[in-house]
C-alpha positions as CSV (number, residue, x, y, z in Angstrom):
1,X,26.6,4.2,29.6
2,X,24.8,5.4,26.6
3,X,21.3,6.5,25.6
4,X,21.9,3.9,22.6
5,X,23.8,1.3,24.8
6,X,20.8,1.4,27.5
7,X,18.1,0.8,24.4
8,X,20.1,-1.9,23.2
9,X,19.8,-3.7,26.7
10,X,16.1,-3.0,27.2
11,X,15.1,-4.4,24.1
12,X,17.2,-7.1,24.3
13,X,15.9,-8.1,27.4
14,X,12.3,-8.0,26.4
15,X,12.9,-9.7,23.0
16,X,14.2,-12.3,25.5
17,X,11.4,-12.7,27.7
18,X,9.3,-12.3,24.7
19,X,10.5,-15.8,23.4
20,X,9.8,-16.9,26.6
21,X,6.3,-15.6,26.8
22,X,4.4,-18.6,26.6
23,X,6.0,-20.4,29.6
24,X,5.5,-17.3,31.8
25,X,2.3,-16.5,34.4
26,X,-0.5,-14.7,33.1
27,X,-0.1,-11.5,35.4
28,X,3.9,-11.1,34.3
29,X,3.2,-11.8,30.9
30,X,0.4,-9.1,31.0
31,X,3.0,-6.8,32.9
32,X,5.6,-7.4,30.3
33,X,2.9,-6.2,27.2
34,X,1.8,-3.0,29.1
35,X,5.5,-2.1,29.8
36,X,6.7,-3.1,26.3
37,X,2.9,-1.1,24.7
38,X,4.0,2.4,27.2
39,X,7.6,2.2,26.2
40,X,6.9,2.2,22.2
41,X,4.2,4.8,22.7
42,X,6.6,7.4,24.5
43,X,9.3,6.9,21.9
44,X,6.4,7.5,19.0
45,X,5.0,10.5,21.0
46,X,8.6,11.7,21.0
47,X,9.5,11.6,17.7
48,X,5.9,12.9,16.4
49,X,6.4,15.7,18.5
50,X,9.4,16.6,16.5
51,X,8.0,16.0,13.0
52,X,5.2,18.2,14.2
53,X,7.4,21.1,13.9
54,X,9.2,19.9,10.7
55,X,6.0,19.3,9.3
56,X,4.7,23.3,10.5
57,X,8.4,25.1,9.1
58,X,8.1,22.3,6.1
59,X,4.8,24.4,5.2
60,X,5.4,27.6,5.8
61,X,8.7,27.6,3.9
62,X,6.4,25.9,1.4
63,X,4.0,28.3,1.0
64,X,6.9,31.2,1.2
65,X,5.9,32.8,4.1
66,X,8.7,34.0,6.3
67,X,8.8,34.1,9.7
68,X,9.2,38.2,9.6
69,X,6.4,38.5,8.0
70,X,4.8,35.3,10.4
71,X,5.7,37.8,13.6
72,X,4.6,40.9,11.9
73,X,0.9,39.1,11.8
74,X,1.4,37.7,14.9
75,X,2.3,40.6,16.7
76,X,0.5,43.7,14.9
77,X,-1.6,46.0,17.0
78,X,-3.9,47.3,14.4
79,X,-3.9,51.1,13.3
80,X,-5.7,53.3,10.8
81,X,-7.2,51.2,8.0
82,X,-5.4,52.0,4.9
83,X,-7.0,54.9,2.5
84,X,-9.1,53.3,-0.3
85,X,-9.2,55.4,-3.3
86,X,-12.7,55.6,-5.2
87,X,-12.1,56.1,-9.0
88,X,-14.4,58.5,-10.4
89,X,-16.7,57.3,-12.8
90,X,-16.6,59.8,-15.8
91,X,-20.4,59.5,-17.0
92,X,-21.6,60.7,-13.5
């Protein structure tokens, strides 16, 4: 079986309790929300978590920045500051 085959079945066997709802007990139709409310959720945190990166390389590439250059900020260790030349001012 099938990732898509076993998705197929769970939903529709809750779309057919679901037209059943009304006739069932308080505490299994409450049961049947809360698994049907945690089932959506971790299928939404799933595929947010994977725009999240799209989204993050989306702006970078964006904004040109590569991920050399990314790393090279990431991982620099510091070093001499570089020489700053003072023009002379020719009245003085």
């Amino acid at each position: 079986m099938d990732f898509s085959t076993i998705t197929d079945l769970l939903i529709g066997w809750v779309l057919g309790i679901g037209a059943t709802v009304n006739d069932l007990p308080g505490t299994i139709a409450f049961a049947l929300g809360l698994f049907t409310w945690f089932s959506v959720e971790l299928v939404f945190r799933r595929i947010v978590a994977g725009l999240r990166w799209v989204v993050l390389l989306g702006v970078l590439a964006g904004l040109g920045v590569s991920l050399p250059y990314v790393a090279s900020l990431m991982f620099e260790r510091g070093g001499e500051p570089p020489a700053l030349s003072v023009p002379q001012d020719p009245s003085g």
